[in-house]
C-alpha atoms as an extended CHARMM CRD file, in Angstrom:
* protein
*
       271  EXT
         1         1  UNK       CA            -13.0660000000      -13.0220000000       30.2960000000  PROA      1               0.0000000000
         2         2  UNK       CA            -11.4620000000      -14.1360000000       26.6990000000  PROA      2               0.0000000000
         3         3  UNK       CA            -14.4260000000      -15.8920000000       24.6700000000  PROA      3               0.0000000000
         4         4  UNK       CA            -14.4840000000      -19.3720000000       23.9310000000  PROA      4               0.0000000000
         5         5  UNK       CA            -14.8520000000      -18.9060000000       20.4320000000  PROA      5               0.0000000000
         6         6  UNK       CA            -13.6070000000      -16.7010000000       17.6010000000  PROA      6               0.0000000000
         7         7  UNK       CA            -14.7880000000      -16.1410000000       13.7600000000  PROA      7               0.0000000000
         8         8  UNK       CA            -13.0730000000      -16.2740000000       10.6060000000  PROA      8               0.0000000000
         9         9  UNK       CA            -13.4580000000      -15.3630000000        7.2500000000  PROA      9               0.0000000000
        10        10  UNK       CA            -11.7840000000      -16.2540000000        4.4470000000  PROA      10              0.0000000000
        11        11  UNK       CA            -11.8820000000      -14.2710000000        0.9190000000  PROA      11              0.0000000000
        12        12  UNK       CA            -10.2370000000      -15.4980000000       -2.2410000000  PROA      12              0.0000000000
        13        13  UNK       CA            -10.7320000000      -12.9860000000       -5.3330000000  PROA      13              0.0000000000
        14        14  UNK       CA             -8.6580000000      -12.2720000000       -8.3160000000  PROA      14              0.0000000000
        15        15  UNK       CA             -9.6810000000       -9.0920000000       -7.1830000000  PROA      15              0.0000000000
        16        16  UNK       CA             -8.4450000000       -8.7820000000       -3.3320000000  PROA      16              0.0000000000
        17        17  UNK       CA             -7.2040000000       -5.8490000000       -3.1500000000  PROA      17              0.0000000000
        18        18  UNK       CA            -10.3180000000       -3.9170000000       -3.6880000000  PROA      18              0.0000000000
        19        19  UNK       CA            -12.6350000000       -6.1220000000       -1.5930000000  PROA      19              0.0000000000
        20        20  UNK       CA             -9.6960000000       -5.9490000000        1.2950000000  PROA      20              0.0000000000
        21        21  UNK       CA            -10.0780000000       -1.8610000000        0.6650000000  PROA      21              0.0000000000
        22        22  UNK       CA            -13.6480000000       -2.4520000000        1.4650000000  PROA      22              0.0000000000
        23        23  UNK       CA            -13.3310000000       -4.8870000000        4.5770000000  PROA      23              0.0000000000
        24        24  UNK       CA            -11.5200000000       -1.7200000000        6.3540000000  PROA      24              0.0000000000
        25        25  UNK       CA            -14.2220000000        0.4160000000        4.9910000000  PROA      25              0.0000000000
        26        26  UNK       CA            -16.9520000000       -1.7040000000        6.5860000000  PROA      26              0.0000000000
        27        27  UNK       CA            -15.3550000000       -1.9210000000        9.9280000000  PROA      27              0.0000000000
        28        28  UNK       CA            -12.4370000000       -4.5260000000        9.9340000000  PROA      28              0.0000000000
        29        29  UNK       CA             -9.4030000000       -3.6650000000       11.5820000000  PROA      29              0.0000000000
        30        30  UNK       CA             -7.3090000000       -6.1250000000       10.6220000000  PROA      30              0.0000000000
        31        31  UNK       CA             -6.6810000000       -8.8770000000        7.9760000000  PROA      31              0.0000000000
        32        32  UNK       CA             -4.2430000000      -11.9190000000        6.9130000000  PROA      32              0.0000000000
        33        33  UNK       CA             -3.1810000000      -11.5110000000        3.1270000000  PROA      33              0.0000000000
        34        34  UNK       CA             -3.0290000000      -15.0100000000        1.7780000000  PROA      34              0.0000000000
        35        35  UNK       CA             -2.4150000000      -16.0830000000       -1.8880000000  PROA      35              0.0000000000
        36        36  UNK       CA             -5.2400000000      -14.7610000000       -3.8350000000  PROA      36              0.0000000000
        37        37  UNK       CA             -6.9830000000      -13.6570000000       -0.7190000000  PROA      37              0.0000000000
        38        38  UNK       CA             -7.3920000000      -12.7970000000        2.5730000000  PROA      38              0.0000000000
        39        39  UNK       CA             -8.6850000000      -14.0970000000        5.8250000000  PROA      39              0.0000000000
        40        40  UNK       CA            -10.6410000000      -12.0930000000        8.3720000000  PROA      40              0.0000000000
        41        41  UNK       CA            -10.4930000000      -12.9800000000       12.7180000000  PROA      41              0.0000000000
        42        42  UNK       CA            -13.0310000000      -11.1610000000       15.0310000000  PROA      42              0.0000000000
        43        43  UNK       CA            -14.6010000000      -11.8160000000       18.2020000000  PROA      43              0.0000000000
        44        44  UNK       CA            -18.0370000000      -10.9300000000       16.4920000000  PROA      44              0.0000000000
        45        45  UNK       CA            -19.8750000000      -12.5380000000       13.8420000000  PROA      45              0.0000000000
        46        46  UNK       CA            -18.7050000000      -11.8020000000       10.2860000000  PROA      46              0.0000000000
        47        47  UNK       CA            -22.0940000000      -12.2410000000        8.3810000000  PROA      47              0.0000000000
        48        48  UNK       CA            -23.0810000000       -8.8930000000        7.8620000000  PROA      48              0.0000000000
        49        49  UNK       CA            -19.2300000000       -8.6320000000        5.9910000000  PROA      49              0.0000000000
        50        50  UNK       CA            -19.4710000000      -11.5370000000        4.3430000000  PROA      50              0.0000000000
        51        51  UNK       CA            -22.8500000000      -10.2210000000        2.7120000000  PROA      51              0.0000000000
        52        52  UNK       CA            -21.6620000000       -7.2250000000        2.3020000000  PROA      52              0.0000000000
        53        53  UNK       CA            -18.0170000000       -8.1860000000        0.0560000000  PROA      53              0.0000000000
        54        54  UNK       CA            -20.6960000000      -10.8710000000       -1.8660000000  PROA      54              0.0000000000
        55        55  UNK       CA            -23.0320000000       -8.5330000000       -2.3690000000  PROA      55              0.0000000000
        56        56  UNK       CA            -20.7150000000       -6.0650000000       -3.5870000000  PROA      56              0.0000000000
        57        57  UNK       CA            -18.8110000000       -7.9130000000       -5.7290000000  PROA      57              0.0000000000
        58        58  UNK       CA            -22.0370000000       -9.2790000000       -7.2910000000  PROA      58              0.0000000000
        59        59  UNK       CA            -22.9290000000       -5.5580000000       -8.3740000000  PROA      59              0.0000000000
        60        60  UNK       CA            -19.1700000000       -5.3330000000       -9.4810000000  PROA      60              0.0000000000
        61        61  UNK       CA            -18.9010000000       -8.1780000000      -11.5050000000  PROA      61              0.0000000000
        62        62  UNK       CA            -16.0810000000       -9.6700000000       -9.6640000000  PROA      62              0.0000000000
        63        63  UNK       CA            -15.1870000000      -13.1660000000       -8.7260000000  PROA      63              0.0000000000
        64        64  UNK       CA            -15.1300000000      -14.0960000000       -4.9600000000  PROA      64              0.0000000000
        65        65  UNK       CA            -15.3510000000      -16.9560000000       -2.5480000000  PROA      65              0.0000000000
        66        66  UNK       CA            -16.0170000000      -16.8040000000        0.9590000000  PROA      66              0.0000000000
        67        67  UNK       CA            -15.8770000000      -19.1510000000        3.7000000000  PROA      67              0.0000000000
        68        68  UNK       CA            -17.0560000000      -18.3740000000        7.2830000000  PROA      68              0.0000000000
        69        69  UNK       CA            -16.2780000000      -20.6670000000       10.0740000000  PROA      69              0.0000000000
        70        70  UNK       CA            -16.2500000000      -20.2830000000       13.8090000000  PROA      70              0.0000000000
        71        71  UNK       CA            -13.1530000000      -21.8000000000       15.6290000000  PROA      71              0.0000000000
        72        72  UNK       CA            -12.5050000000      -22.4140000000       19.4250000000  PROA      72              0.0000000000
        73        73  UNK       CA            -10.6750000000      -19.2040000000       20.7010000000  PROA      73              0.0000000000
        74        74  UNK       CA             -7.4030000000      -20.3340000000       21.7160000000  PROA      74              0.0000000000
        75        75  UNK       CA             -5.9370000000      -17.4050000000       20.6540000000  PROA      75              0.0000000000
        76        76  UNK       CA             -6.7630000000      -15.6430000000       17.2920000000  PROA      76              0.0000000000
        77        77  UNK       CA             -4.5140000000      -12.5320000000       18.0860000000  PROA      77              0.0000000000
        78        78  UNK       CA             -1.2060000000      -14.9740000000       18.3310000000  PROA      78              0.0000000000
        79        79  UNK       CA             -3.0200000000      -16.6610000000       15.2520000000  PROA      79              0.0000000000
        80        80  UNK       CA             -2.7020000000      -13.5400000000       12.9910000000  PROA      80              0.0000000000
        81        81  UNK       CA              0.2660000000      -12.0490000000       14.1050000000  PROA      81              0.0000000000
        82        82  UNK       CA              2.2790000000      -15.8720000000       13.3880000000  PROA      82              0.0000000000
        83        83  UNK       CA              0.5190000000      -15.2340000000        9.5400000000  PROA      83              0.0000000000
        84        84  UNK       CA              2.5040000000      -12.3600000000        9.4260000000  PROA      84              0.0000000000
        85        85  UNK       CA              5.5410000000      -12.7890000000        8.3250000000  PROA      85              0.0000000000
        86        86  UNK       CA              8.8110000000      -10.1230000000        7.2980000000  PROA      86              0.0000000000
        87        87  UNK       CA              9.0560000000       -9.5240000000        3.7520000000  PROA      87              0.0000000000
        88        88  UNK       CA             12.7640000000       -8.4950000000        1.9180000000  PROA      88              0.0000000000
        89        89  UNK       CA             11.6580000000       -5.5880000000       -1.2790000000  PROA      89              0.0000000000
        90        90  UNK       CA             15.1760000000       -4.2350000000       -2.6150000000  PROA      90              0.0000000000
        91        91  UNK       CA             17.1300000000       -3.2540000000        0.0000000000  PROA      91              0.0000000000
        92        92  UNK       CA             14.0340000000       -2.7910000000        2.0630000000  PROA      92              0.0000000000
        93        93  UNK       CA             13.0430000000       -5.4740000000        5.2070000000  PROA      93              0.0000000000
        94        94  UNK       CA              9.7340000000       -4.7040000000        6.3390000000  PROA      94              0.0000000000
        95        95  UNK       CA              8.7850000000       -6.4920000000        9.3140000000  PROA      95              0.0000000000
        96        96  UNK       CA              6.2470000000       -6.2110000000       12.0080000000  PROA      96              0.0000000000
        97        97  UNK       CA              7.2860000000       -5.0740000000       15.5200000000  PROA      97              0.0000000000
        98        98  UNK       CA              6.7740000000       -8.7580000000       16.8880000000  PROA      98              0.0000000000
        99        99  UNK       CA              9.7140000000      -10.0980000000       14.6040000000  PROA      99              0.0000000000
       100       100  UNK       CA             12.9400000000      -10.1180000000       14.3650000000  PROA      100             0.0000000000
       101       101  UNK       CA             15.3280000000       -7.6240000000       12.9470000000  PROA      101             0.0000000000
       102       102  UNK       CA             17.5810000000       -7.8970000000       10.3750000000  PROA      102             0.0000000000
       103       103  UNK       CA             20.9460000000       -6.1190000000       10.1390000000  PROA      103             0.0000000000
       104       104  UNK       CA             21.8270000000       -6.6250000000        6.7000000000  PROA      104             0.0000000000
       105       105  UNK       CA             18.6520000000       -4.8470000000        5.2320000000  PROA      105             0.0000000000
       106       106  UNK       CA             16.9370000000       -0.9790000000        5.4590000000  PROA      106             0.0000000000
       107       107  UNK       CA             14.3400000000       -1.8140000000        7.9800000000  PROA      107             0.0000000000
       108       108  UNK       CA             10.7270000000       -0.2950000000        8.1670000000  PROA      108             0.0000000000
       109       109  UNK       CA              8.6670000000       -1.3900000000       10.9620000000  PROA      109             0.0000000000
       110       110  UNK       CA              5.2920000000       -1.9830000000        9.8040000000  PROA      110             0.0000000000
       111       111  UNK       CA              2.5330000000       -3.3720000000       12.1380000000  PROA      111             0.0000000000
       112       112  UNK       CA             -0.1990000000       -4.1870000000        9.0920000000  PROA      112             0.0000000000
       113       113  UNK       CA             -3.3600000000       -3.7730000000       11.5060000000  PROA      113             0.0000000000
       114       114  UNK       CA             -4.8990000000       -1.6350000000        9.4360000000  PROA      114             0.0000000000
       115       115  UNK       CA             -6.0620000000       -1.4260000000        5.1240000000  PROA      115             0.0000000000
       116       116  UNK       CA             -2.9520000000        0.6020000000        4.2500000000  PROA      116             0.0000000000
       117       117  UNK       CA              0.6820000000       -1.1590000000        2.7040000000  PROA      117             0.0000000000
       118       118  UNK       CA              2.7780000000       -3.8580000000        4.6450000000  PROA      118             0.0000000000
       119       119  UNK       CA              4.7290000000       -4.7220000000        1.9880000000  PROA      119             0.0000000000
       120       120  UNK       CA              3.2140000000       -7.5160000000        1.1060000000  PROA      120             0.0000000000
       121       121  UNK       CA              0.9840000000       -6.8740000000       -1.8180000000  PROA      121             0.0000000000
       122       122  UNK       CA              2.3740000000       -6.5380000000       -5.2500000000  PROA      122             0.0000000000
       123       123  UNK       CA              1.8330000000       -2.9870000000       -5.6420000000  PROA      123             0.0000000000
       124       124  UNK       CA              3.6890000000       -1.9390000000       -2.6180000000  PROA      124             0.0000000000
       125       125  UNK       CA              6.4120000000       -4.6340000000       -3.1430000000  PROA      125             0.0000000000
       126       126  UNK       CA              7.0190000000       -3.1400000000       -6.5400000000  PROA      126             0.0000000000
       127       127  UNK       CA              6.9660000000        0.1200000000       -5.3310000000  PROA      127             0.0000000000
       128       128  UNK       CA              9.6900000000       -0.7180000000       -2.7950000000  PROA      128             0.0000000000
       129       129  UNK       CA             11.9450000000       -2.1770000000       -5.6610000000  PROA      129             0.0000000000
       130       130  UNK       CA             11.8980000000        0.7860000000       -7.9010000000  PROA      130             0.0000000000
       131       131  UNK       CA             12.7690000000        2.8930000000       -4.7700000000  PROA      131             0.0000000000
       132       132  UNK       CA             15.6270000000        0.9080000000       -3.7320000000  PROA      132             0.0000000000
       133       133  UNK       CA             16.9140000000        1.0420000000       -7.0050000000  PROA      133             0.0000000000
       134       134  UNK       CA             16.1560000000        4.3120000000       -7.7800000000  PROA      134             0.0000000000
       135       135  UNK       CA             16.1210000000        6.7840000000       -5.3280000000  PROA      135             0.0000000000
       136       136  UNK       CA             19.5500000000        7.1180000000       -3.8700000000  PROA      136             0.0000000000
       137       137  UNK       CA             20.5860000000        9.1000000000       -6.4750000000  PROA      137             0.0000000000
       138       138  UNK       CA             18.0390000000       12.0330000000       -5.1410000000  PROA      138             0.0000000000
       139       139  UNK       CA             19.5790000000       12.0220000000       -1.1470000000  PROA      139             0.0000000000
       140       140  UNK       CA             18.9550000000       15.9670000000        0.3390000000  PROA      140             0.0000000000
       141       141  UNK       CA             16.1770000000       16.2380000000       -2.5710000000  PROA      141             0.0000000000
       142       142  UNK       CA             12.7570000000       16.3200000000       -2.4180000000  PROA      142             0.0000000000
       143       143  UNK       CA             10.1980000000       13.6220000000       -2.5740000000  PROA      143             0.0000000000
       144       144  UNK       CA              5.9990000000       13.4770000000       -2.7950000000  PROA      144             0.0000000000
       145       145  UNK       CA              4.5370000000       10.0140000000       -1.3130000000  PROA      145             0.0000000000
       146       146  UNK       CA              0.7850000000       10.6770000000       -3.1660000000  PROA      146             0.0000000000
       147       147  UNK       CA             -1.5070000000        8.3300000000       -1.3080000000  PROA      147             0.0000000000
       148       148  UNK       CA              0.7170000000        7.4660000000        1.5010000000  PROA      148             0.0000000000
       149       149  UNK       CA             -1.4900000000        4.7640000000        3.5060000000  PROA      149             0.0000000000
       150       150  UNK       CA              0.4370000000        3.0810000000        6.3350000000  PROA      150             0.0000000000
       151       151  UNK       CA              3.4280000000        5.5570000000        5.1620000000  PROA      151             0.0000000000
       152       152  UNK       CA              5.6400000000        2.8850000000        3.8910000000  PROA      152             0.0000000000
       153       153  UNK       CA              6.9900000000        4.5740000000        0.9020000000  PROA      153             0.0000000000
       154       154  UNK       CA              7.4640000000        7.3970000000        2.6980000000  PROA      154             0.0000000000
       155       155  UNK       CA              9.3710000000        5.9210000000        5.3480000000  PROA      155             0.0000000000
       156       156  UNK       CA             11.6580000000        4.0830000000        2.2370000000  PROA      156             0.0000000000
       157       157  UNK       CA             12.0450000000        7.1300000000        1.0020000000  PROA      157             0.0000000000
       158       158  UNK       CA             12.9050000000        8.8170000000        4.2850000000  PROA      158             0.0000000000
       159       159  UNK       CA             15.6040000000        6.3160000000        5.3250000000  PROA      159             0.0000000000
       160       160  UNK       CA             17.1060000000        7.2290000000        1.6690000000  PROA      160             0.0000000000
       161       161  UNK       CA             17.9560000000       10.7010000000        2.8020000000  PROA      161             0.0000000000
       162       162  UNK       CA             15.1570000000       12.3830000000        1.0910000000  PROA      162             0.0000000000
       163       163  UNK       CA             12.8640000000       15.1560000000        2.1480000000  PROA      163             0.0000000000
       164       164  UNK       CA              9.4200000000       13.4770000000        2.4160000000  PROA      164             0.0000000000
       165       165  UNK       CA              5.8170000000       15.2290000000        1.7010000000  PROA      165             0.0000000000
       166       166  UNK       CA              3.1240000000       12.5070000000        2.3910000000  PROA      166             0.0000000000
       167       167  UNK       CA             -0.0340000000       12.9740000000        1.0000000000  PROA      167             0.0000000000
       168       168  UNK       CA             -3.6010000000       11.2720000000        1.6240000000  PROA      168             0.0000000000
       169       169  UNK       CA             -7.3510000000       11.6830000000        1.2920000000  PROA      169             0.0000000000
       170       170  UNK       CA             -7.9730000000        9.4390000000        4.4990000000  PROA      170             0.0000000000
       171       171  UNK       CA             -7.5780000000       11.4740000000        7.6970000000  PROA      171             0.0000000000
       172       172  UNK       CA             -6.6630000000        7.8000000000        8.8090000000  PROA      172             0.0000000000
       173       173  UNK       CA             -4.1400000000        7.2360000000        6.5980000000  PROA      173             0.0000000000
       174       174  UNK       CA             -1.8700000000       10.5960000000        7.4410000000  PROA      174             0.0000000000
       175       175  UNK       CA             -2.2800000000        9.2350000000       11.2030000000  PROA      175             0.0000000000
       176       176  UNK       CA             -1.5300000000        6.3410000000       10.3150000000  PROA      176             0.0000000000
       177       177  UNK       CA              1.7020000000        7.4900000000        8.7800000000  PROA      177             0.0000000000
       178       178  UNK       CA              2.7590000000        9.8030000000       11.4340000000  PROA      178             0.0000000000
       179       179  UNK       CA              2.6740000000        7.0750000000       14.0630000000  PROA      179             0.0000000000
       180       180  UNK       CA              5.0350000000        4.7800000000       11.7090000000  PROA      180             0.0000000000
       181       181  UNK       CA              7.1390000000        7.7500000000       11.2290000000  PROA      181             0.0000000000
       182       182  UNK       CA              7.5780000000        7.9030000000       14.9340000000  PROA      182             0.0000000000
       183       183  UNK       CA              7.6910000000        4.2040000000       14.7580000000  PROA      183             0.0000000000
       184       184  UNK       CA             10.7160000000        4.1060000000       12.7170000000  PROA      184             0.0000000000
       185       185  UNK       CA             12.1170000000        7.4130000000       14.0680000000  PROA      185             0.0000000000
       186       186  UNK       CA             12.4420000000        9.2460000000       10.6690000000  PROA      186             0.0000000000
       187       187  UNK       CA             10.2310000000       12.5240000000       10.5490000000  PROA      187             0.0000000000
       188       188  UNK       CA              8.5060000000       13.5190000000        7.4930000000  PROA      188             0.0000000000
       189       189  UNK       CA              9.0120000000       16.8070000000        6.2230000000  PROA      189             0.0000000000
       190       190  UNK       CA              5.0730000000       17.1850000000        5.5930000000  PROA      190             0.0000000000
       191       191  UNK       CA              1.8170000000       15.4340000000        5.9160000000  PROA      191             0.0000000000
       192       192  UNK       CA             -1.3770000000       16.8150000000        4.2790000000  PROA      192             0.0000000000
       193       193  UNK       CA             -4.6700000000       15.9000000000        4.3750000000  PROA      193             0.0000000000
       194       194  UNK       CA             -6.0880000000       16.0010000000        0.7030000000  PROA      194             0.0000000000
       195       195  UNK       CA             -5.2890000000       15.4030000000       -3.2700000000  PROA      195             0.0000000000
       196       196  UNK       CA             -2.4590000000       16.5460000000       -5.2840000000  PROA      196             0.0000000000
       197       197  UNK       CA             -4.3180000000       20.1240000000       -5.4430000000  PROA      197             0.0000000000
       198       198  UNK       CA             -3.0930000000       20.6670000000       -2.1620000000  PROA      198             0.0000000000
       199       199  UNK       CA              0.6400000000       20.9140000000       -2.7340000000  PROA      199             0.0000000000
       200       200  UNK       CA              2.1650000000       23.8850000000       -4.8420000000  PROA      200             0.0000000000
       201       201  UNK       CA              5.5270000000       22.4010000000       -5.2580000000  PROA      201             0.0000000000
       202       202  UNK       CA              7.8950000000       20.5570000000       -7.7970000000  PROA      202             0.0000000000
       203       203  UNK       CA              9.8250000000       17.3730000000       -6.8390000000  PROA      203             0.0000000000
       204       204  UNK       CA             12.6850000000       15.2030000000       -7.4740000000  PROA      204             0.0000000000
       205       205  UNK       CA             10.9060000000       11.8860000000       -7.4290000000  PROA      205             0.0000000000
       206       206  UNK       CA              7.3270000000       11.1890000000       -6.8950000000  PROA      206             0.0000000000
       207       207  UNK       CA              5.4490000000        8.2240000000       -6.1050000000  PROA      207             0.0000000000
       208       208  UNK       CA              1.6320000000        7.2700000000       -6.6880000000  PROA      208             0.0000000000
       209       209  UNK       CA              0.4240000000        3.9590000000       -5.5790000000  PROA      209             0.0000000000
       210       210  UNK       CA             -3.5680000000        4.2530000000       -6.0560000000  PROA      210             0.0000000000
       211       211  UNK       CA             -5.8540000000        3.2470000000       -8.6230000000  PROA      211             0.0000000000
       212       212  UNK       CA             -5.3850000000        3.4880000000      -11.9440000000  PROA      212             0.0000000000
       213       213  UNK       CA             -8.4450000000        5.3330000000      -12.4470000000  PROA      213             0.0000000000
       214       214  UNK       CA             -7.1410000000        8.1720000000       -9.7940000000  PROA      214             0.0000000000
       215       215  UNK       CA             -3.9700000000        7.9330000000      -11.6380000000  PROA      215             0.0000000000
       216       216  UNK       CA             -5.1120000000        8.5170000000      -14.8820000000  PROA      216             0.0000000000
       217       217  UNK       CA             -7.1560000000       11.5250000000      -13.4720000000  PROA      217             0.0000000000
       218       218  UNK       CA             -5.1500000000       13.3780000000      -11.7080000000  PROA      218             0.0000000000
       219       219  UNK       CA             -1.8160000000       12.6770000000      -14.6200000000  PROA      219             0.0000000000
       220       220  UNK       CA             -1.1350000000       16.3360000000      -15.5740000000  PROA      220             0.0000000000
       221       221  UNK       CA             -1.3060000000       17.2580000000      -12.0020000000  PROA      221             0.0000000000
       222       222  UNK       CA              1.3220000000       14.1050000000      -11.7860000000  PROA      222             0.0000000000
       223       223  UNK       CA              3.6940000000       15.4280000000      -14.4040000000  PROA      223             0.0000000000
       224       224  UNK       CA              3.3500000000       18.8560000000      -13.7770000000  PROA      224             0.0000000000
       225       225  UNK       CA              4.9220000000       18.1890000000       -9.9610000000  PROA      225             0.0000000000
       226       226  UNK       CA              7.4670000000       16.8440000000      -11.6500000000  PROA      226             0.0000000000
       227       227  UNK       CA             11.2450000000       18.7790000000      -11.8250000000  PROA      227             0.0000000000
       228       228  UNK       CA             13.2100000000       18.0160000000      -14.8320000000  PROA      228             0.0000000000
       229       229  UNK       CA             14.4700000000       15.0300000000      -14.7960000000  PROA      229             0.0000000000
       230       230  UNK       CA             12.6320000000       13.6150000000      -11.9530000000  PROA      230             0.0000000000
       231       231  UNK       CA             11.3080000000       10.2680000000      -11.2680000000  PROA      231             0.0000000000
       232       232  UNK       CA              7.5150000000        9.1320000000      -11.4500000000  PROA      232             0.0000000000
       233       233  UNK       CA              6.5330000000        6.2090000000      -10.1280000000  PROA      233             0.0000000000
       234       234  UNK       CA              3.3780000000        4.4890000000      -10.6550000000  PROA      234             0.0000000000
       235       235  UNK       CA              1.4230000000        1.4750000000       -8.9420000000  PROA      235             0.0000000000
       236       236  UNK       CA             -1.6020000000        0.2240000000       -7.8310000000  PROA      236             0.0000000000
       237       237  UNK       CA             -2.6450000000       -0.7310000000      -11.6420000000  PROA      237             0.0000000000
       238       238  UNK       CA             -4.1520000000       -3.6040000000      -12.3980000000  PROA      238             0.0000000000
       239       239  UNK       CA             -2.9230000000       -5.2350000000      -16.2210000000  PROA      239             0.0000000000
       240       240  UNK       CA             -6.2720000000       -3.8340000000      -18.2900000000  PROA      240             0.0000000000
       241       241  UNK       CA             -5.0090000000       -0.5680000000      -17.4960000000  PROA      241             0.0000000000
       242       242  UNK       CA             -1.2790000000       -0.3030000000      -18.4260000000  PROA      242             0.0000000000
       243       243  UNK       CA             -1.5560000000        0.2600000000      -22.6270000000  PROA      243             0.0000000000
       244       244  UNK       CA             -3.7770000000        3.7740000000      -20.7200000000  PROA      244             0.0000000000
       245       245  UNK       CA             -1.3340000000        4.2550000000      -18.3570000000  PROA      245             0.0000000000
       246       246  UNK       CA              1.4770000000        4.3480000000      -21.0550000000  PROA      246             0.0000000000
       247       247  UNK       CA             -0.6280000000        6.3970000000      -23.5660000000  PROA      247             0.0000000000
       248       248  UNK       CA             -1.5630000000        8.8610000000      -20.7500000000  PROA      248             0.0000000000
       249       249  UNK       CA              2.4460000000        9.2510000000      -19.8300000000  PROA      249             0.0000000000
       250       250  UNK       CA              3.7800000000        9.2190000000      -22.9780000000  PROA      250             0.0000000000
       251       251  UNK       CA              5.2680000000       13.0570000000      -22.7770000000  PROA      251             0.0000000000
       252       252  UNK       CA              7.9450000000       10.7430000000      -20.2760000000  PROA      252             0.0000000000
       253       253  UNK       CA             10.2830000000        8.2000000000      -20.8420000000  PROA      253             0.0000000000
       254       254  UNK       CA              9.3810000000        4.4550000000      -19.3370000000  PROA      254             0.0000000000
       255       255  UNK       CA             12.4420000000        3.4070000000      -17.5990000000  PROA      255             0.0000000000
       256       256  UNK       CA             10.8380000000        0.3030000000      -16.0930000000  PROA      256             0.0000000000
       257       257  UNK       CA              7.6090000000       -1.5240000000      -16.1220000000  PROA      257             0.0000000000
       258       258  UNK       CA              7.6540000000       -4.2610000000      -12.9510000000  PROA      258             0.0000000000
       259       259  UNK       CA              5.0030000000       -6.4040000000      -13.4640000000  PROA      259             0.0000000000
       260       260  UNK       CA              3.3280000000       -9.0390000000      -10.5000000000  PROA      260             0.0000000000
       261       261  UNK       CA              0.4090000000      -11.4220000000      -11.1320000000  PROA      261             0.0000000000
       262       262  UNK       CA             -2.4530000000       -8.8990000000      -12.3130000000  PROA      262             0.0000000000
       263       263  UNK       CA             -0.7530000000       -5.8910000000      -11.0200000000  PROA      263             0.0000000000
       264       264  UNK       CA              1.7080000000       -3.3100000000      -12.6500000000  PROA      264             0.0000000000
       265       265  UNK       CA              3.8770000000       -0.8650000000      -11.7260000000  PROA      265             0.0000000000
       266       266  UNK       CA              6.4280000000        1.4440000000      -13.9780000000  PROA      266             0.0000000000
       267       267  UNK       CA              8.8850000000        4.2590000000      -13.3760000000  PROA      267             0.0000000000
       268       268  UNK       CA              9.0540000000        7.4850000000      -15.4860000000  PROA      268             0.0000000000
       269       269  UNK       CA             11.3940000000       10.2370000000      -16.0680000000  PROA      269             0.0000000000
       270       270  UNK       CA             10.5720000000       13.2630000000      -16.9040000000  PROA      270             0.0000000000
       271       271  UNK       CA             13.5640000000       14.3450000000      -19.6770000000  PROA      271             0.0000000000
């Protein structure tokens, strides 16, 4: 029997992304990305998340405001998917399944039910442009997608012609990517559960969208995958970090530095 009733929760943070990150990690399977925020629909009360995304943005010293309401259940699912909409990156058009296709644009089917890229954050938008611009040039080579999430960027790259290695931490995450693989029948050439430490191999073009802090730790493991003259792209950084990021990378040349509200991304070559 479908419940009368439904709850929502609505975020707004200059700093999204990360409480979004830990929505997911506390048990949400699905959120709306709204300007400067999100919004959260469940069938169960959302006071123990909203405590828990206050609470931890209190420790963090972030901004955040929430808003919980509860809202007669006509249907939240339908509700969602219509804030969903396609979104055009480059050549790229990455749509949910429920939408329409486009024929004019590189589609990637993305069904964002779960914390990993859609698309439609800045990081993962950026990331999208620098691949469309930049990656044709490398079809039949070899490509590393390091923190792959949903497997967008690996997909991207995919549909390019390159040979894809997809990399992730998150057991979910390299599932995650398989199924959109399969999704958008491309195959990957591998998927690995772990860090960079993982892979002994040199690639074409490589792309990292994570945290700057991973970024900056793992950067000679970052350049050393790197053939000469390949492609590094970065993302995931938010604006404090990019005079580090530029410092840290300075062995390559900065062919581009994309930057969207407090996030920035850049492109590297390795000469």
């Amino acid at each position: 029997m479908i419940q009368q009733t439904y709850y929502e929760l609505s975020v707004l943070s200059s700093h999204s992304q990360i409480l979004s990150d830990l929505a997911f990690e506390l048990g949400i399977s699905a959120i709306e990305q709204i300007n400067g925020g999100f919004i959260i629909r469940d069938e169960n009360p959302l006071d123990i998340i909203d405590l828990g995304l206050k609470t931890f943005a209190q420790k963090a010293n972030i901004d955040i405001s929430t808003k919980l309401s509860k809202k007669p259940n006509s249907d939240w699912i339908k509700a969602y998917q219509d804030g969903v909409k396609p979104v055009k990156c480059g050549q790229f058009y990455i749509r949910p399944s429920w939408c329409e296709s486009s024929k004019d644009d590189i589609e990637i089917i993305i069904d964002p039910a779960l914390a990993f890229g859609s698309g439609h954050h800045e990081s993962t938008a950026s990331c999208l442009e620098l691949i469309s611009k930049y990656a044709s040039k490398f079809k039949g080579k070899n490509a590393l997608d390091l923190g792959c999430g949903s497997g967008i960027l690996s997909i991207a790259l995919a549909k390019l012609g390159l040979n894809v290695d997809a990399l992730d931490t998150d057991e979910q995450a390299i599932s995650a990517s398989q199924a959109n693989a399969s999704k958008n029948k491309i195959s990957l050439n591998r998927t690995v559960v772990g860090s960079i430490d993982k892979i002994n191999a040199k690639y074409d073009i490589v792309c990292a969208n994570i945290i700057a802090d991973v970024i900056l730790a793992l950067s000679n493991e970052l350049k050393n995958s790197l053939k000469d003259g390949a492609y590094l792209i970065l993302s995931g950084i938010l604006n404090r970090y990019k005079e580090r990021i530029l410092q840290s990378f300075k062995e390559l040349k900065c062919l581009e530095n994309l930057s969207k509200n407090e996030w920035e991304s850049f492109i590297f070559q390795r000469i």
